[in-house]
C-alpha positions in Angstrom: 56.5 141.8 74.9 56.2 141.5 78.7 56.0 137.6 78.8 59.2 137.9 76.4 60.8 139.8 78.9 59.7 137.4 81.9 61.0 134.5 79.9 64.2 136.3 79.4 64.7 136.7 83.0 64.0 133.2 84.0 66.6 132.1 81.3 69.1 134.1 82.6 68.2 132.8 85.6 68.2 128.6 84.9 71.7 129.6 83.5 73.1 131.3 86.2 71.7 128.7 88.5 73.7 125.8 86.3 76.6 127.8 85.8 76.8 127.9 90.0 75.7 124.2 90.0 79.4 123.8 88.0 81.6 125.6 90.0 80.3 124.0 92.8 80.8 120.8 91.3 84.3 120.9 90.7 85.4 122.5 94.1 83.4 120.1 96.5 83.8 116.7 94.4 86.9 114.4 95.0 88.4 112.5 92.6 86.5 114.0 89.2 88.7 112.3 86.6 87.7 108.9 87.2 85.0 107.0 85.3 83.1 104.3 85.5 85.3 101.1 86.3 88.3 103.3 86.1 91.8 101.1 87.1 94.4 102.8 88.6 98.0 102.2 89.6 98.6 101.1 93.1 100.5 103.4 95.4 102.1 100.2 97.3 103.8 101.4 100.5 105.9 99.2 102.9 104.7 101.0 106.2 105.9 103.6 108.1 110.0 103.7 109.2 110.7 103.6 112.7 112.0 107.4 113.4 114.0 108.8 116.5 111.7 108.9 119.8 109.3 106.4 118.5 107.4 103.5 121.0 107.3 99.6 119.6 106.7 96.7 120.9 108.4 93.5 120.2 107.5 90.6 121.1 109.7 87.1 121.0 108.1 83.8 121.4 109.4 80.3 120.1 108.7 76.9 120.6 110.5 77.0 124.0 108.4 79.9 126.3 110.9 79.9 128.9 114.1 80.4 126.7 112.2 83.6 124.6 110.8 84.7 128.0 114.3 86.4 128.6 113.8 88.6 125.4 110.1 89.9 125.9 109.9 92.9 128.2 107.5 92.3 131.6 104.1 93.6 131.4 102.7 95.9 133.9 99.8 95.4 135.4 98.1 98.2 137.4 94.3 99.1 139.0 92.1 101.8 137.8 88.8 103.0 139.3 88.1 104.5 142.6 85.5 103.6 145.4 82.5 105.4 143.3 83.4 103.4 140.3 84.1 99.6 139.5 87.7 99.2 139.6 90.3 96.6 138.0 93.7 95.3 137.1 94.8 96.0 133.3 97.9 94.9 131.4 100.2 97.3 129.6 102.5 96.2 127.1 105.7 98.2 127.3 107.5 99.0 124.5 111.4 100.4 123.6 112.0 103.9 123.2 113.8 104.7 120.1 116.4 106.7 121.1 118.0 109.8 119.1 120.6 107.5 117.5 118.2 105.1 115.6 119.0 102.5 118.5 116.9 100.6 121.3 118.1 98.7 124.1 117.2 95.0 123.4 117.6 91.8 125.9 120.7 89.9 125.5 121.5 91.6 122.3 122.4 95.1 123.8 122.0 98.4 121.0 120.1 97.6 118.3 120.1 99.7 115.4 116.3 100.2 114.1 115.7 103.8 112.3 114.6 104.0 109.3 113.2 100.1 108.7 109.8 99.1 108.8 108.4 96.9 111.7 108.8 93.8 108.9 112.3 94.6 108.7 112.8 95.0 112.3 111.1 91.7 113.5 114.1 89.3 110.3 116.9 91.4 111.8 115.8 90.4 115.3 114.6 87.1 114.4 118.2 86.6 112.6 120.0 88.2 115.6 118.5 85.7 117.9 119.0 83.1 115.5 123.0 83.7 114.4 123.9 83.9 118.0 122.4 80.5 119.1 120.0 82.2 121.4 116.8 80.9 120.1 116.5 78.2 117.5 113.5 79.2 116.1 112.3 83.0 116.8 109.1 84.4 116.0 108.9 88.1 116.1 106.2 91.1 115.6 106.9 94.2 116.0 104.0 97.1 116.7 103.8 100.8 116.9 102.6 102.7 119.7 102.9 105.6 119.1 101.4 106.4 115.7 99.2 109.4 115.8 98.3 111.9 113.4 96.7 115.4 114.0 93.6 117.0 111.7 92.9 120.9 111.6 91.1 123.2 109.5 88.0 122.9 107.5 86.7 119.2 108.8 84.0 118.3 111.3 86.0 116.8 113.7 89.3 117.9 114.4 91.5 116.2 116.5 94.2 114.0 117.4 94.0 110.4 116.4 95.5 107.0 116.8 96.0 104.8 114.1 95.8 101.3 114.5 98.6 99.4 112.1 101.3 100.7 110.7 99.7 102.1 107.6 96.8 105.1 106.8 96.1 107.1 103.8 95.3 111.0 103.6 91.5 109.8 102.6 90.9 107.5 105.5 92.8 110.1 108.0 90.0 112.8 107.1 87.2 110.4 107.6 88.2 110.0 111.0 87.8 113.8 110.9 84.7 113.4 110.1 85.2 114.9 106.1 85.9 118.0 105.0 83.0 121.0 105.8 81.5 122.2 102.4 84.3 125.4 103.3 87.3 123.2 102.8 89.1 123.7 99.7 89.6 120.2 97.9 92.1 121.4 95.7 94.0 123.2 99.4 95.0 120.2 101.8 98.3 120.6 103.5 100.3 117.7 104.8 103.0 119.0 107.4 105.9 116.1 108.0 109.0 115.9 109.6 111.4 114.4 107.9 115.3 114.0 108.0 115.2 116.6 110.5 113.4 119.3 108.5 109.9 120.0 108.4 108.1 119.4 104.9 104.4 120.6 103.8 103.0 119.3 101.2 99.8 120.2 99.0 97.5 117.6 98.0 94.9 118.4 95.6 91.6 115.4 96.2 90.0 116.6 93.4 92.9 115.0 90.5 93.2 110.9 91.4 96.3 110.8 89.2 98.1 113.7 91.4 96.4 112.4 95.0 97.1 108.6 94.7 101.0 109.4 93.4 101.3 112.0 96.0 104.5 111.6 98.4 101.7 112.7 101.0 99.3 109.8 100.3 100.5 107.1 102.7 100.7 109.3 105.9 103.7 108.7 108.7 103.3 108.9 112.2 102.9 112.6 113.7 101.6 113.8 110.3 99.6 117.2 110.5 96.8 117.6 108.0 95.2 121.3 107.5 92.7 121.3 105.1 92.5 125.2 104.4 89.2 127.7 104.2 87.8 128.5 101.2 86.8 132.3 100.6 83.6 132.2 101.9 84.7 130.8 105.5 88.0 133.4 105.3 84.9 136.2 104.6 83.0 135.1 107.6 86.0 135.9 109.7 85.5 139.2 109.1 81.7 139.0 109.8 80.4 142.2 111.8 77.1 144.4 111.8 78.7 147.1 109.9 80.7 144.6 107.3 78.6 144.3 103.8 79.5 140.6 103.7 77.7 139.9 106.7 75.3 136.9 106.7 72.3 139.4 107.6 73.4 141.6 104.8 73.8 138.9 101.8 70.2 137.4 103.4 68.6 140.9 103.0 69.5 140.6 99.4 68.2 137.5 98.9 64.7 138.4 100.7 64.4 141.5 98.2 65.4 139.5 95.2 63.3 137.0 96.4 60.0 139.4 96.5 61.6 141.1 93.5 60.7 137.9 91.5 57.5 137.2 93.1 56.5 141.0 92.1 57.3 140.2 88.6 54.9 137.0 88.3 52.2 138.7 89.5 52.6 141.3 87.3 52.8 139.3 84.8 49.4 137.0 85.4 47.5 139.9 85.7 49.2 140.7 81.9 47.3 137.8 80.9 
């Protein structure tokens, strides 16, 4: 009767374990629905849109250097280092300030209106400025961001401000710079906070569900994007951690140790049964 009641208890035990084994699974995991050589729709996106106070570059060349000379602002060059370290001269591309009316003060062609196109779109309508008004015969144009930056916080192992190179990140790549989430995130809990059209919008992004992440309006992320990836309950109960609190670490990890010898009571009991 004994061993039946030992193997009872080590039962209940295997299926609490799995039942925790479960739930953990589906709150850590990303992505659960897909399968084995799943194909999903591509969420195509066209880049980010030049906004109000943005920095690009633009840069004009042709098969005449002099002539598209005149459009290309000057690059400053400048020294760095001191007498204790090695110094030299670096070169800074400038860009154009986009100012609050969309617009940015180009060579020769005066206001040019750019908010709200991508840098594709902004290199034809220079290139067909240039081009219309017999100023260059045969532009070539590209057009960078230099200012695109988005901000992580929260439940991640490296939060920060980063710098994205190109003109085109998705919420998954933007948290591996982070460094991932920390086993406290919640997967099912990331905020996006944009502003757009002058309002701010926050959007909630569950990684867990493919179908919902890769149609999200928060996938593709635009520059000055905030991701928070919120606690779960266990890092919210830690924040309340003190000597006196029950949910303390020292107080769950005297539990454990008297559970622990608990079991190893029972064994013994149990072989000297035999």
């Amino acid at each position: 009767m004994k061993r039946f009641g030992l193997a009872v208890l080590v039962l209940a035990a295997v299926i609490a374990a799995s039942s925790c084994a479960s739930k953990t699974y589906k709150e850590i995991n990303y992505l659960q629905d897909i399968q084995r050589d799943t194909i999903l729709p591509l969420n195509t996106s066209e880049g980010i849109k030049v906004q109000p106070k943005d920095m690009i570059s633009i840069v004009v060349s042709g098969s005449n250097p002099r002539l598209a000379a005149q459009f290309n602002l000057v690059n400053v060059s400048y020294q760095a280092g001191s007498e204790s370290q090695t110094s030299g001269s670096y070169n800074r591309l400038m860009g154009y300030s986009v100012a609050t009316d969309g617009t940015i003060d180009f060579p020769v062609l005066g206001k040019v209106q750019v908010a709200g196109l991508n840098r594709w779109e902004v290199a034809d309508l220079i290139k067909t400025e240039l081009s219309g008004r017999g100023l260059l015969s045969d532009p070539v144009v590209i057009v960078e961001f230099l200012n695109f930056k988005i901000s992580v916080l929260g439940e991640v192992s490296h939060p920060g401000t980063y710098t994205v190179s190109g003109d085109r990140i998705n919420i998954l790549e933007a948290l591996s710079l982070a460094g991932d989430l920390t086993i406290f995130g919640r997967r099912e809990c990331v905020k996006v906070s944009r502003e757009q059209d002058g309002v701010r919008k926050v959007f909630v992004v569950d990684l867990r569900n493919s179908d919902a992440l890769l149609n999200e309006e928060a996938y593709y992320l635009q520059q000055n994007d905030v991701i928070y990836v919120t606690p779960n309950s266990v890092r919210a109960g830690q924040s309340k951690i003190n000597e006196n609190n029950f949910r303390s670490v020292s107080f769950w990890v005297s539990i454990s140790s008297v559970l622990v010898s608990t079991a190893n009571l029972i064994v013994t009991i149990a072989s000297k049964v035999k």
